[in-house]
Backbone as CSV, one residue per row, in Angstrom:
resi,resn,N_x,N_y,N_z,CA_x,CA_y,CA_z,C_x,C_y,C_z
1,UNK,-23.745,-16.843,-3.964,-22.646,-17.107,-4.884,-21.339,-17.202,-4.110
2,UNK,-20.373,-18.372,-4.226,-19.526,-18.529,-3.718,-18.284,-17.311,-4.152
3,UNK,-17.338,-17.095,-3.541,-16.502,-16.059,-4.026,-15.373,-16.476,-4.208
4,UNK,-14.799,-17.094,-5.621,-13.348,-17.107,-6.148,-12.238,-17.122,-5.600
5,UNK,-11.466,-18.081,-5.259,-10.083,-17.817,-4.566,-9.639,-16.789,-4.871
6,UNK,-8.620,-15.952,-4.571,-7.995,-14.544,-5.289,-6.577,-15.165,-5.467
7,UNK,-5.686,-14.559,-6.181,-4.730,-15.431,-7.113,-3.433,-14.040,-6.147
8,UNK,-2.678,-14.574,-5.991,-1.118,-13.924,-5.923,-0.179,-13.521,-6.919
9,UNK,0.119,-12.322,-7.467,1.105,-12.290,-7.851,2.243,-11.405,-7.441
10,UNK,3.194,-12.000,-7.417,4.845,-11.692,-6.881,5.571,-11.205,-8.527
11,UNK,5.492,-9.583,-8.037,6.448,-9.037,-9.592,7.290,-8.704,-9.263
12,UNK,7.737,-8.365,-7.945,9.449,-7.996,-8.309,9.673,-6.686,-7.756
13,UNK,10.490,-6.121,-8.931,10.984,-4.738,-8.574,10.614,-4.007,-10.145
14,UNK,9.728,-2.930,-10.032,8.537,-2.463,-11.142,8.538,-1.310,-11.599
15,UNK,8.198,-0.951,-12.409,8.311,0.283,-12.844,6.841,0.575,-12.784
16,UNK,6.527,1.811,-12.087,5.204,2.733,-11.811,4.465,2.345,-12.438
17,UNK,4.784,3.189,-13.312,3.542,3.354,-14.877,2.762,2.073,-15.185
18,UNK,3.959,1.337,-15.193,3.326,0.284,-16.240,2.334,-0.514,-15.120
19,UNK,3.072,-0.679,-14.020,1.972,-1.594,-13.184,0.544,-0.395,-13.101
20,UNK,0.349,0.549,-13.063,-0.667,1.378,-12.915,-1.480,1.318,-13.898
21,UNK,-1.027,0.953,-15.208,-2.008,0.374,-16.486,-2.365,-0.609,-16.610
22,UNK,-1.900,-1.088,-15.916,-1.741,-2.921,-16.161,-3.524,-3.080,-14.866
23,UNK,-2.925,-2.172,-13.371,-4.250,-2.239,-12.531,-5.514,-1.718,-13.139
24,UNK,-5.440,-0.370,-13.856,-6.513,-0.215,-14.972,-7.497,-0.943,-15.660
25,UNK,-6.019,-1.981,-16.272,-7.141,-2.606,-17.546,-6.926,-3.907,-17.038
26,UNK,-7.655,-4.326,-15.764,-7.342,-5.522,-15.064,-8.773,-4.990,-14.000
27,UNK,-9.028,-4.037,-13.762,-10.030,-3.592,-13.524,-11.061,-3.497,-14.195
28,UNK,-10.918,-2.670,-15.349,-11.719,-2.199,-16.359,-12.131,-3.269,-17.235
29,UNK,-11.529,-4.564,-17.240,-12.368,-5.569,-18.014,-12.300,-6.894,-17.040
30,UNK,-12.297,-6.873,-15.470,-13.130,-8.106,-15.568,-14.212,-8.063,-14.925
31,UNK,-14.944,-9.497,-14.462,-16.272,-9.676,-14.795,-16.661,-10.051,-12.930
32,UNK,-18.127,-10.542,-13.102,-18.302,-10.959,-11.739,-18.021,-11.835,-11.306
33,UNK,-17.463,-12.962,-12.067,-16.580,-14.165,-11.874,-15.378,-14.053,-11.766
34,UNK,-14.771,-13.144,-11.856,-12.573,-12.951,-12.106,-12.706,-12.987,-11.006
35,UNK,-11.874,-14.018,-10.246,-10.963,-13.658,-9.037,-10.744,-12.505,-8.698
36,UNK,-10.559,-12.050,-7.304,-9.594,-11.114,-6.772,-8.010,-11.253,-7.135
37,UNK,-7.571,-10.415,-7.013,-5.867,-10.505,-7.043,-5.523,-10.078,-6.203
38,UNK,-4.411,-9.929,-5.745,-3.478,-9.167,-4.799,-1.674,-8.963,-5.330
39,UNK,-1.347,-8.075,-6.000,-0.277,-7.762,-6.554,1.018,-7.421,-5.240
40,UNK,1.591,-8.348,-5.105,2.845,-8.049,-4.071,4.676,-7.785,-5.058
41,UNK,4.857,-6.536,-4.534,5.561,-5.877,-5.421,6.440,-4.929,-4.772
42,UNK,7.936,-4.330,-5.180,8.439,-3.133,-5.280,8.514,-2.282,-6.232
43,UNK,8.674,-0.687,-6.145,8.306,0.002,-7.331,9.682,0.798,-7.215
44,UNK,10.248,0.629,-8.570,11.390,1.472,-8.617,11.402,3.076,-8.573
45,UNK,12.257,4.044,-7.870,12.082,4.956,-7.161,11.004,6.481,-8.021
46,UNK,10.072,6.227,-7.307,9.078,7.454,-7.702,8.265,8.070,-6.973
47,UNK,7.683,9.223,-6.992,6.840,10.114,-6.252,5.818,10.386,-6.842
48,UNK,4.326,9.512,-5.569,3.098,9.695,-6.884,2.048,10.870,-5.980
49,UNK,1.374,11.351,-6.568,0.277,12.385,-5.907,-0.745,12.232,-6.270
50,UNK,-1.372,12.009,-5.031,-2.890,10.902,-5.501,-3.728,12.308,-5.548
51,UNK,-5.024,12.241,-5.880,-6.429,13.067,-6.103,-5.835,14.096,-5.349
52,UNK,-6.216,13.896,-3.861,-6.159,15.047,-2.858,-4.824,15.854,-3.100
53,UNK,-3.785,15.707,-3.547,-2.340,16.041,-4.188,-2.587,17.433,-4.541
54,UNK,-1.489,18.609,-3.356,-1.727,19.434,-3.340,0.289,20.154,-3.875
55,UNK,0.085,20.769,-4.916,1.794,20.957,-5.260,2.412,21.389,-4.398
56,UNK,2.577,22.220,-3.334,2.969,22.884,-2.216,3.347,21.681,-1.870
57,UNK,3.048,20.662,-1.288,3.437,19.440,-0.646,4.833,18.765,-1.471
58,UNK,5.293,19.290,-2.634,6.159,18.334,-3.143,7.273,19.862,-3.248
59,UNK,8.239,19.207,-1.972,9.262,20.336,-1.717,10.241,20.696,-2.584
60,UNK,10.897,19.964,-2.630,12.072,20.117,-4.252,12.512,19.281,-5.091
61,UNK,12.368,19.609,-6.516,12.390,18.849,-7.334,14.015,18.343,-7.579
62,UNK,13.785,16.845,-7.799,14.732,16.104,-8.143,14.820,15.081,-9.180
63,UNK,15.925,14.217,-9.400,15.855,13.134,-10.360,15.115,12.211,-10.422
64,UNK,14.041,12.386,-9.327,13.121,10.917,-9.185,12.011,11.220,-9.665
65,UNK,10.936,10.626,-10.578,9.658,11.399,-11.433,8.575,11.247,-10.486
66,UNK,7.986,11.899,-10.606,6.462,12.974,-9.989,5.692,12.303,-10.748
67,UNK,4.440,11.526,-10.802,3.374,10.811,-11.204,1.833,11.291,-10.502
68,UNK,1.145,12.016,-11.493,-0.066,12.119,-11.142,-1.130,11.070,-11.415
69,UNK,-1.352,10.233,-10.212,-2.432,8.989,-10.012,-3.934,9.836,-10.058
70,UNK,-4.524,8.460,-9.930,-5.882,8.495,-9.993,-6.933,7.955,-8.353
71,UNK,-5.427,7.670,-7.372,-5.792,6.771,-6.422,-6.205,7.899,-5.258
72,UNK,-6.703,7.679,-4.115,-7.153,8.680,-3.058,-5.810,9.068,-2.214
73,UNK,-6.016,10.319,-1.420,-4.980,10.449,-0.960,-3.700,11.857,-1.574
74,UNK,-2.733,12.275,-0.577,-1.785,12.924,-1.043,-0.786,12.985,-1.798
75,UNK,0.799,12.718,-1.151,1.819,12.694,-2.421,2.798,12.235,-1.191
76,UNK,3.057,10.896,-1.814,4.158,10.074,-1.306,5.341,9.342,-2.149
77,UNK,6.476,8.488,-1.820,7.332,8.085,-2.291,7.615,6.900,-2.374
78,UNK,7.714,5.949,-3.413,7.993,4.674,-3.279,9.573,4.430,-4.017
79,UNK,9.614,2.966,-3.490,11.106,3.073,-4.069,11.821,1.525,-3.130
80,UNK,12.569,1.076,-3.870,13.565,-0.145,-3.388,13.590,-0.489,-1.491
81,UNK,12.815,-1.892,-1.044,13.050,-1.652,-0.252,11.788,-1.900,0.819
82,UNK,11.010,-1.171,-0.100,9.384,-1.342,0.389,8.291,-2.053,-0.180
83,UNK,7.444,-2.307,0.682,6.578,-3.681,0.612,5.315,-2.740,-0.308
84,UNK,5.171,-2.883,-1.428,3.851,-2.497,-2.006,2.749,-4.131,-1.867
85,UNK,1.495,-3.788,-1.630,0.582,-4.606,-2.068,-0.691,-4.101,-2.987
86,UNK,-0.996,-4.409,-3.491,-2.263,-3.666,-4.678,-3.572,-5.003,-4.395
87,UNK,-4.373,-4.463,-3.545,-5.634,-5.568,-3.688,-6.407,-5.010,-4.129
88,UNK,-6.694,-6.158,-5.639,-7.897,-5.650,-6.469,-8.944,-6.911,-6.333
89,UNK,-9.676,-5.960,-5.271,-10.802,-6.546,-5.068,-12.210,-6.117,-5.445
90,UNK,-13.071,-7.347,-5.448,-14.595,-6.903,-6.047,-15.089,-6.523,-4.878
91,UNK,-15.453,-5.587,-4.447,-15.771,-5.232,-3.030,-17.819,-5.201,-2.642
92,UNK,-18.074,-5.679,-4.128,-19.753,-5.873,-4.070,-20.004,-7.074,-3.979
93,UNK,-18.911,-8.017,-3.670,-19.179,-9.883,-3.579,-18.452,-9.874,-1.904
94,UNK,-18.232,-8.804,-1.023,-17.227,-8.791,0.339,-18.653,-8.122,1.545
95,UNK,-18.636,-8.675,2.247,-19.326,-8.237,3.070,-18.651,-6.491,3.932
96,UNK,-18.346,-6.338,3.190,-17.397,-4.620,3.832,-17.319,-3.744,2.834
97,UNK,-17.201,-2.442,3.020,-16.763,-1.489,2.121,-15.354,-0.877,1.836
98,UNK,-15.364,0.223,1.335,-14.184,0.777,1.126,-13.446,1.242,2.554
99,UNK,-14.357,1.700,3.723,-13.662,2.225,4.917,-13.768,1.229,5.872
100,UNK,-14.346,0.406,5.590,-13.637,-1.053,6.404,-12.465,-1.872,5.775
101,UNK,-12.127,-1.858,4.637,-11.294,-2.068,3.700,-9.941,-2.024,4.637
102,UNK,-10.050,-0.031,4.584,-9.045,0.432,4.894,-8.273,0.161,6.519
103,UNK,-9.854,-0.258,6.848,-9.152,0.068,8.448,-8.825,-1.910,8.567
104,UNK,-9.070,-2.961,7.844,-8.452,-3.889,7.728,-7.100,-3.958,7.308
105,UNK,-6.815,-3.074,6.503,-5.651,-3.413,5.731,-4.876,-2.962,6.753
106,UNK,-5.168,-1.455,7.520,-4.376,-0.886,8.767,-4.246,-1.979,9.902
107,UNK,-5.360,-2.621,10.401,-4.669,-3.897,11.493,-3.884,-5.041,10.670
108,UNK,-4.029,-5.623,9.869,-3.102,-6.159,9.012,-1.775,-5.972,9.380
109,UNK,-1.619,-4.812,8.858,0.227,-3.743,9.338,0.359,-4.231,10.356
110,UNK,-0.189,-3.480,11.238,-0.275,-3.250,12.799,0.016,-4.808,13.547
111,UNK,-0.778,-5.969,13.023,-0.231,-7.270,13.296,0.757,-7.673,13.046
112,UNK,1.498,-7.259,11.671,2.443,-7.858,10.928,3.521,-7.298,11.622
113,UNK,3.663,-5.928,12.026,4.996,-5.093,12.914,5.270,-5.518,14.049
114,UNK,3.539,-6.262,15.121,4.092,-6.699,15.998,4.938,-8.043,16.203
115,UNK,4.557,-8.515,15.224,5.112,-9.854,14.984,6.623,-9.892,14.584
116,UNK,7.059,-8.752,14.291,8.496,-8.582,14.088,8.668,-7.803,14.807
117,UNK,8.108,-7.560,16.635,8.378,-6.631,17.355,8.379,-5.134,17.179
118,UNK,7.708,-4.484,16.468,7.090,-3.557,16.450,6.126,-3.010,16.850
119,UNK,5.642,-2.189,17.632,4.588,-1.480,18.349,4.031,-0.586,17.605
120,UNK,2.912,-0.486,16.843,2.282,0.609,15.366,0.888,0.330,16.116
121,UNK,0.644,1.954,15.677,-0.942,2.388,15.776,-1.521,2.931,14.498
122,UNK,-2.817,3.375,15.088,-3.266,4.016,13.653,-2.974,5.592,14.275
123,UNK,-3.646,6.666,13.133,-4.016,8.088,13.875,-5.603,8.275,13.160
124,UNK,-5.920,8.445,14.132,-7.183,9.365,13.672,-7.313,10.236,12.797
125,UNK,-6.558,11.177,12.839,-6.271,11.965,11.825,-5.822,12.138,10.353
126,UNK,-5.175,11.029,10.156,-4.323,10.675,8.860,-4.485,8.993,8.267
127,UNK,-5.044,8.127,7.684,-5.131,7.067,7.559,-3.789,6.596,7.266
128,UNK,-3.167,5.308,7.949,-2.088,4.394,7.694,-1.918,4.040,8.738
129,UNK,-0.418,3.931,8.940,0.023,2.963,10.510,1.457,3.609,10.716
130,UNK,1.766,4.112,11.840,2.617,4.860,12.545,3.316,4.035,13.499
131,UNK,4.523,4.442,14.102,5.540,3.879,15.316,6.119,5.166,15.900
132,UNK,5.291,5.280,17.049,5.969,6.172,17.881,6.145,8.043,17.330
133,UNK,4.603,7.886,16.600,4.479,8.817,15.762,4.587,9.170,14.439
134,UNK,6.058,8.089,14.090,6.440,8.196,12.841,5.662,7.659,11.623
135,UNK,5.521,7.692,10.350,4.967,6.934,9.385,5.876,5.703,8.931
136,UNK,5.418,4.553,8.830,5.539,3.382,8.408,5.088,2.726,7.252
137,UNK,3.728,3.173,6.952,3.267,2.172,6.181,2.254,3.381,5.435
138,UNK,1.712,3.419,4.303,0.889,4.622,3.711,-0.474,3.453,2.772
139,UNK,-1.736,4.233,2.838,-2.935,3.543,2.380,-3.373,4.377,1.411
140,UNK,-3.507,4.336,-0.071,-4.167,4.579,-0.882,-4.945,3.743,-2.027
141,UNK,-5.977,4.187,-1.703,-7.438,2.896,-2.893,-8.178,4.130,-4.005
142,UNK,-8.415,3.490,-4.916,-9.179,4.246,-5.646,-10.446,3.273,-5.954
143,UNK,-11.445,3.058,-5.837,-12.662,2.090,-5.911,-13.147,2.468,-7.201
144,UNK,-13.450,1.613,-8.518,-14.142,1.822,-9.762,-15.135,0.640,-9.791
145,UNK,-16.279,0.891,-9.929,-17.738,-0.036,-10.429,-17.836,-0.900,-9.566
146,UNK,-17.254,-0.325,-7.870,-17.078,-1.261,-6.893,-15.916,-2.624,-6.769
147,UNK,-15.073,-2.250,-7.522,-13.727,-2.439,-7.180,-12.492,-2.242,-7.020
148,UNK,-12.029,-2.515,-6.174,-10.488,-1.602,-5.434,-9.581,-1.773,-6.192
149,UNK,-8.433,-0.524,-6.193,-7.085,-0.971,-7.196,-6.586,-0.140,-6.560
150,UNK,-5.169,0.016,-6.131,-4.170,0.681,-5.529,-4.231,0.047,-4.330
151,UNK,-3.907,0.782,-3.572,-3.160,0.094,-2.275,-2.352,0.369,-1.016
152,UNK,-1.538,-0.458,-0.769,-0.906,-0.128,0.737,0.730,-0.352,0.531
153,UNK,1.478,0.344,1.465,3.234,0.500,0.951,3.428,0.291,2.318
154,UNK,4.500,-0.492,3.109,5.048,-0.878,3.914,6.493,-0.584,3.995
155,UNK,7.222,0.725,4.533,8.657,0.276,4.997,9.521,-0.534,5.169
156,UNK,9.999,-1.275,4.543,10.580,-2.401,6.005,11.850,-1.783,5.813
157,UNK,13.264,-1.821,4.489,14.248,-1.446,4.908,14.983,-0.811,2.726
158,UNK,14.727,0.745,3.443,14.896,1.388,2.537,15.617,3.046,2.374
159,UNK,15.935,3.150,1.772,16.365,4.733,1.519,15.446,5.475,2.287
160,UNK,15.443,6.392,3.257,14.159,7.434,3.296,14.717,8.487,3.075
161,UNK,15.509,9.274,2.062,15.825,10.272,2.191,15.315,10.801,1.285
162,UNK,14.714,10.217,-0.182,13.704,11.265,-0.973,12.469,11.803,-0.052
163,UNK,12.133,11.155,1.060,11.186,11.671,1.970,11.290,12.759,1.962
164,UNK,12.459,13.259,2.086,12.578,15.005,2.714,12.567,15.542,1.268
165,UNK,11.875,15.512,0.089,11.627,16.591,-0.671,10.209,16.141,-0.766
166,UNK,9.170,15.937,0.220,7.974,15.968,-0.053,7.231,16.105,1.612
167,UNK,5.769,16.789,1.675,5.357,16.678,2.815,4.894,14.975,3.064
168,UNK,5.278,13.838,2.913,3.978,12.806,3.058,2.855,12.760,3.771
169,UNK,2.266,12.247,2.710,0.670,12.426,2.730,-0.192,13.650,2.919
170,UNK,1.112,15.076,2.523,0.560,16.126,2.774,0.457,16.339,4.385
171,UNK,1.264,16.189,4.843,1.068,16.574,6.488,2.973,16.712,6.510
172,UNK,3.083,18.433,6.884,4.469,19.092,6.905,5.347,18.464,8.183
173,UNK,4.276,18.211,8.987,4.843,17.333,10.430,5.148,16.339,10.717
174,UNK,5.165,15.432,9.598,5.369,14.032,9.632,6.867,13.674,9.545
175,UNK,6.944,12.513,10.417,8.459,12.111,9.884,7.956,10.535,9.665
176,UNK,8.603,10.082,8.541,8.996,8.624,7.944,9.896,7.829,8.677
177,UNK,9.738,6.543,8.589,10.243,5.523,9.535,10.109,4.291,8.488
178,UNK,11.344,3.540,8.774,10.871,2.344,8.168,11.099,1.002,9.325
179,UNK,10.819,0.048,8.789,10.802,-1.068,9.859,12.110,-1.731,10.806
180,UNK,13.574,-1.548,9.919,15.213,-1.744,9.707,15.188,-0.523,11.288
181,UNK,14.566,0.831,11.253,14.971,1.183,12.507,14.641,0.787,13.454
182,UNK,13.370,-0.208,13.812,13.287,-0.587,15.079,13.548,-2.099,15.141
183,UNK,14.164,-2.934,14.161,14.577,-4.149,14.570,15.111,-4.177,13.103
184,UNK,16.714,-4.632,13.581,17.462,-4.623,12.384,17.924,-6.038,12.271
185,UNK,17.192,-7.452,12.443,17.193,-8.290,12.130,16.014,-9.022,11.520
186,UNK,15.607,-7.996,10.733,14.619,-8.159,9.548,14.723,-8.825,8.300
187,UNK,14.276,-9.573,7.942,14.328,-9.661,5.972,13.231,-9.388,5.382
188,UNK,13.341,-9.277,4.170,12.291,-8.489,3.547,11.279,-9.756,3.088
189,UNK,11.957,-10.518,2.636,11.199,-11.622,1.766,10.380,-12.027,3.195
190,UNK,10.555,-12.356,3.964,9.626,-13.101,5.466,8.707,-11.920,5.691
191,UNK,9.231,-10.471,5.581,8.060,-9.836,6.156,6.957,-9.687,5.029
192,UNK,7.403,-9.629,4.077,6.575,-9.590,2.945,5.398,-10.733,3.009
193,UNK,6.171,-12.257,2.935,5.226,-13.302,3.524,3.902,-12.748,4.284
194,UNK,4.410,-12.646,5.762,3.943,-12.658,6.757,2.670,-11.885,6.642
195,UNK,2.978,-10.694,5.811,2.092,-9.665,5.878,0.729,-9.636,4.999
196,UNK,1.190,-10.539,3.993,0.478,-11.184,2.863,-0.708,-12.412,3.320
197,UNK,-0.185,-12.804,4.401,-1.270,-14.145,5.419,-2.144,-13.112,6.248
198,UNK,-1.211,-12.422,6.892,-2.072,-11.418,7.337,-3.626,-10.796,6.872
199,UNK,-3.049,-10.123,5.732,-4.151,-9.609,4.752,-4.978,-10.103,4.562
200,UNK,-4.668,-11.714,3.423,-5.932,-12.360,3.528,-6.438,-12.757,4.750
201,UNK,-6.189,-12.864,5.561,-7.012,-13.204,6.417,-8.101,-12.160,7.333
202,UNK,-6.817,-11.145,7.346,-8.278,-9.910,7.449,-9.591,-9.514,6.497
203,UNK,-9.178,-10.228,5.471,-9.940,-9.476,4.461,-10.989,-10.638,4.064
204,UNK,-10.374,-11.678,4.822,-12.188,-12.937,4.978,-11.626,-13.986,3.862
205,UNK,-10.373,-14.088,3.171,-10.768,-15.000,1.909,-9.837,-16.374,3.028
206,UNK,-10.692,-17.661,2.541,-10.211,-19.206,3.153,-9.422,-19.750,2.660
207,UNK,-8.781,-19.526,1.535,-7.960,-19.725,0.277,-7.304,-19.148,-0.248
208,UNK,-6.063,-19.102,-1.142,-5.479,-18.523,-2.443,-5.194,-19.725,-3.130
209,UNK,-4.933,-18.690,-4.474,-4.590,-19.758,-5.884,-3.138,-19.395,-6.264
């Protein structure tokens, strides 16, 4: 069976919730024929705590809302600035799983930073993509009936200072980085592009719609 172009959509600047229902029931009813999607997006400023989400990790409370997800993973911050992508993929029509998924979506990054002169690795220890130690980019999927929803968040040039009322990703040692500190002749709209060719192409599809 041939496998469906996957379709793009570009929303903007979003409010949490609603895109998180919207991935739900976009999951939850389609079929073995629906396309893939790939949701490219910013999320207006919030702090979500995925499964593994341990309260100790969320240091002091402030004006920005606390969201308990359903996606894998600790308790991080999104907000103006940063590159969300959401690939909802059928991952039983993909020759890969969920932990090849992940470690695609991580060279993805890792290509896309160098290409705007950035040097990013992974860690062994913590899934995402780092610079010089720092965090850059954060990976959370939640897989239902064998397909993916949630996703990956990219830095490029944003506030990081709600950072410091949370451990990210649950690790007290981490420091946040976004892309604006190591090359400040960035735009957002190109890296966003860039990173989006990237993807699909790690992820095997010959096409979009």
């Amino acid at each position: 069976m041939s496998i469906p172009s996957p379709k793009i959509l570009t929303l903007g600047l979003t409010d949490y919730s609603t895109i998180w229902a919207q991935m739900k029931q976009f999951t939850h009813q389609r079929t073995a024929q629906t396309p893939d999607q790939f949701w490219c997006l910013e999320h207006q400023p919030v702090f979500t705590q995925g499964l593994a989400g341990e309260s100790k990790h969320y240091l002091k409370s402030t004006h920005i809302p606390l969201i308990q997800t359903d996606r894998g993973g600790q308790i991080t911050y999104h907000g103006p600035g940063q590159c969300i992508i959401y690939p909802l993929i059928d991952l039983r029509r993909q020759a890969y799983g969920v932990n090849a998924l992940v470690s695609r979506i991580e060279k993805a990054l890792i290509l896309t930073l160098q290409h705007f002169s950035i040097e990013a690795h992974t860690d062994a220890c913590s899934r995402g993509v780092y610079v010089q130690g720092d965090k850059i980019a954060s990976i959370g999927l939640r897989v239902s009936k064998g397909c993916s929803f949630h996703g990956l968040a990219l830095n490029i040039k944003m506030d990081l200072a709600p950072f410091k009322h949370i451990n990210p990703c649950g690790l007290p040692h981490i420091k946040v980085t976004h892309m604006y500190a190591h090359n400040s002749n960035i735009e957002i709209i190109e890296v966003k592009r860039y990173l989006l060719v990237q993807l699909l192409s790690e992820l095997e599809y010959d096409s979009i719609t």
